[in-house]
N, C-alpha and C positions, 0 to 999 in steps of 0.2 A: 666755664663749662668744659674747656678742655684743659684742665687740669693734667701734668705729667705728677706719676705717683713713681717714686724711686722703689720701695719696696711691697710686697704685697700686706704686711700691718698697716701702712700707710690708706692701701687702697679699703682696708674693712674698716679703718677708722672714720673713713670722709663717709664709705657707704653708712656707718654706726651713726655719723651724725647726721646727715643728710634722711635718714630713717626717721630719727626722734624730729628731726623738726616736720617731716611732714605728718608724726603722729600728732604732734602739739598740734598743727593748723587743724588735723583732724577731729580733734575733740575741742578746740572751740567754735566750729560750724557745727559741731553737734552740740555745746554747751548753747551755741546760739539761737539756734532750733528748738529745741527744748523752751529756751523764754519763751522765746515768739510764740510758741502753742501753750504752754501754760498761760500767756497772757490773755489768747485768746477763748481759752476753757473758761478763765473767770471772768471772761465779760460775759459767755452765755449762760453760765450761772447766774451775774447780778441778772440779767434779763429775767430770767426765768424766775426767780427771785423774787423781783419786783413784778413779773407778771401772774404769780400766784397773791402776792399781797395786792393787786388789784382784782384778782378774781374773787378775795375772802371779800371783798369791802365795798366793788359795785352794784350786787342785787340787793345789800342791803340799804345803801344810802338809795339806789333808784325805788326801791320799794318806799321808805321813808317819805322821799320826794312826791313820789305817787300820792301814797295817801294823804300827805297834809297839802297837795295841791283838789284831792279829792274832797275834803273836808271842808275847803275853802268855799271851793264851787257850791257844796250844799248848802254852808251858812249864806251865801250868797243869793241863791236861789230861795233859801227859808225866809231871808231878809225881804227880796222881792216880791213874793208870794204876799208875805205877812203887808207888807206897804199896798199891793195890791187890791189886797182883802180889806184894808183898813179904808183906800181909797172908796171900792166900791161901797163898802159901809159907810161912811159920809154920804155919798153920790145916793143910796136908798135913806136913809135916811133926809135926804135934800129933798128926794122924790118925793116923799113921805109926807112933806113939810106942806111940799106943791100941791101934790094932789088930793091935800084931806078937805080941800074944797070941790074937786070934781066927782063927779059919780062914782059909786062903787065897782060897777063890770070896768070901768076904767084904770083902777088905782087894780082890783083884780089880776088884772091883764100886765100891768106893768110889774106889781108881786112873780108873776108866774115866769117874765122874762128876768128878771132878776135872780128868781131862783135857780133859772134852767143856766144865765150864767154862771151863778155861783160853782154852782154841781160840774159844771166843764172845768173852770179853773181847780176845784179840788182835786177832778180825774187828772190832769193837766199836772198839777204841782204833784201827786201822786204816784203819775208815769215817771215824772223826770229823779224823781228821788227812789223809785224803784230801778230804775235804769244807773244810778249812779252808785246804786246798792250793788247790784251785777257785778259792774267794773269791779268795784272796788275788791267784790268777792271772789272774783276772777285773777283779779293780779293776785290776792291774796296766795289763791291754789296754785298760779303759777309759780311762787316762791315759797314755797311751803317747804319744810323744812326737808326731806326725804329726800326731792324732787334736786333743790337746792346740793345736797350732799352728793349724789349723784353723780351729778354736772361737776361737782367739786372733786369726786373720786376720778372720775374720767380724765378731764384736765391733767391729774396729778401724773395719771396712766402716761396721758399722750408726754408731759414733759418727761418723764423717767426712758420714754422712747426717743425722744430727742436726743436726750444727752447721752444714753449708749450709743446711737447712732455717729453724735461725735466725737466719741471716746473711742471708737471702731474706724470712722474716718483717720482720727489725730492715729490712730497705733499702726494702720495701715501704711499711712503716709511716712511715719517713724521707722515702720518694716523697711520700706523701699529705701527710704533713703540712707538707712543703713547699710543695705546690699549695696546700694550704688557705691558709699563711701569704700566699701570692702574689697568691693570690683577695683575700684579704681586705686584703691591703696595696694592690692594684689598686682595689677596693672602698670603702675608705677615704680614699684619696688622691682619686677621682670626687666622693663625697659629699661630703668636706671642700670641696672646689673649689665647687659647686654649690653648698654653703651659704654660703659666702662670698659668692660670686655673688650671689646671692636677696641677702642684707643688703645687700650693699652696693648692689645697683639700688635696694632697699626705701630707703636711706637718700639716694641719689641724687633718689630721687624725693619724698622728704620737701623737701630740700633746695630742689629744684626749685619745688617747691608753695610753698613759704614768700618764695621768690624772685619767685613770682609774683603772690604777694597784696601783696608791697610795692613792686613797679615801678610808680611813677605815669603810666604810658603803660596801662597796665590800668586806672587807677582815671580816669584820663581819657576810654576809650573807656566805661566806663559811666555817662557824665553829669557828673563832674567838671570843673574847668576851674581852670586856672593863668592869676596876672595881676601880671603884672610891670612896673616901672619904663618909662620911658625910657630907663635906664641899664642895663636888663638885672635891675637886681634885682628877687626874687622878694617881691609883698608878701603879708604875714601878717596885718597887720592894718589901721585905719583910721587909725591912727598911720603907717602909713609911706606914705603918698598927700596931696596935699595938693590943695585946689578948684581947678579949672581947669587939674587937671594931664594931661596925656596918659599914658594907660596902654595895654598887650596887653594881650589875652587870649588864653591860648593852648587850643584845643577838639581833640577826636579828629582833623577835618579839616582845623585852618589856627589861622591868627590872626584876631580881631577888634579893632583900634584904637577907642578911645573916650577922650574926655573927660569928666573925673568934674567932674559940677556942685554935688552934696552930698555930704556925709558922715552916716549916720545911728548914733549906737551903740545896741547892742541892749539895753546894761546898765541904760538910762535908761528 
């Protein structure tokens, strides 16, 4: 991160690529987003899907169901009725067999109660086969075909509201997190800049500083002095001057000419 950049191509270089790769990470959290919600659109599709082919196919298997369980129950009851009926007919007739020795207001009297059973079990077996006629007639209207399409239309309604609703969710959700990526790629591209910036003044000015503790034009304006040849060279030491030689001096303000009358070295 704290890269030192020598030239400013350098510094739009790393920004150039430091750029692209945050575009790449960019567009595959949005290529990733993307799956993830289209995956999630086609499961509430299959749902819906699947919950319209159960809509087409359970009032009619339950209607089906209905009736051939209602159908059952009548042969069932017809059965019982008719077993019934056959019994009590044996049982008068048994009667019949019995009593055609007793008197007549006797045999009578057992006629009249036999009949007045019969006539209950007819009203009886009558009721129950008119009441299962109802049902039957009843479920019928309830799924009847209008009624049925209806229910079919509506349904259809409420899922085409569902799925705009999640297509308004998913694009909403898409919206945001677009702006977020935008903000934050705006965001980041700012601070990246800025931090660059900052180092690299920070190291300008390093730079700077180091430049300026070694110019001898600095180190001359604080009390220093340069003293040179008559030929221009710079001397170093008492070895490169010799007695009664003409030398500069070069100070903050000018030059001073002199002639050197001694040499002293310090090592002695």
């Amino acid at each position: 991160a704290n890269k030192s950049f020598k030239t400013p191509t350098a510094i739009a270089e790393e920004l150039v690529a430091r750029f692209v790769q945050m575009r790449r990470q960019l567009d595959e959290s949005a290529n990733s987003l993307k799956t993830v919600w289209a995956y999630r659109l086609k499961n509430v599709q299959e749902f819906i899907n699947r919950s319209k082919t159960g809509i087409n196919q359970g009032p009619r298997k339950l209607l089906d169901v209905t009736a051939s369980g209602l159908r059952e129950r009548a042969q069932g009851l017809s059965l019982r009725v008719k077993g019934r009926l056959s019994s009590e007919h044996i049982r008068i007739q048994v009667s019949k067999e019995k009593f055609r020795s007793q008197p007549g207001s006797m045999i009578q009297a057992h006629t009249e109660r036999l009949r007045t059973k019969r006539q209950n079990l007819i009203a009886r077996a009558k009721y129950t086969i008119s009441n299962a006629t109802s049902s039957i007639s009843g479920i019928m209207q309830r799924f009847e075909r209008e009624r049925f399409l209806r229910r079919l239309q509506a349904e259809n309604i409420q899922n085409i509201k569902v799925r705009q609703q999640l297509k308004n969710r998913f694009l909403a959700v898409h919206d945001v997190k677009y702006m977020q990526q935008e903000n934050l790629k705006n965001r980041l591209r700012i601070e990246k800049i800025r931090y660059l910036i900052s180092t690299e003044r920070k190291s300008l000015n390093e730079k700077n500083a180091t430049l300026r503790a070694s110019d001898p034009q600095i180190a001359i304006q604080r009390g220093f002095a340069l003293v040179y040849r008559e030929d221009g060279g710079l001397i170093k030491s008492i070895k490169d001057v010799a007695e009664n030689e003409c030398i500069r001096t070069s100070v903050a303000d000018g030059y001073i000419t002199s002639n050197v009358t001694m040499k002293e070295d310090k090592r002695e």
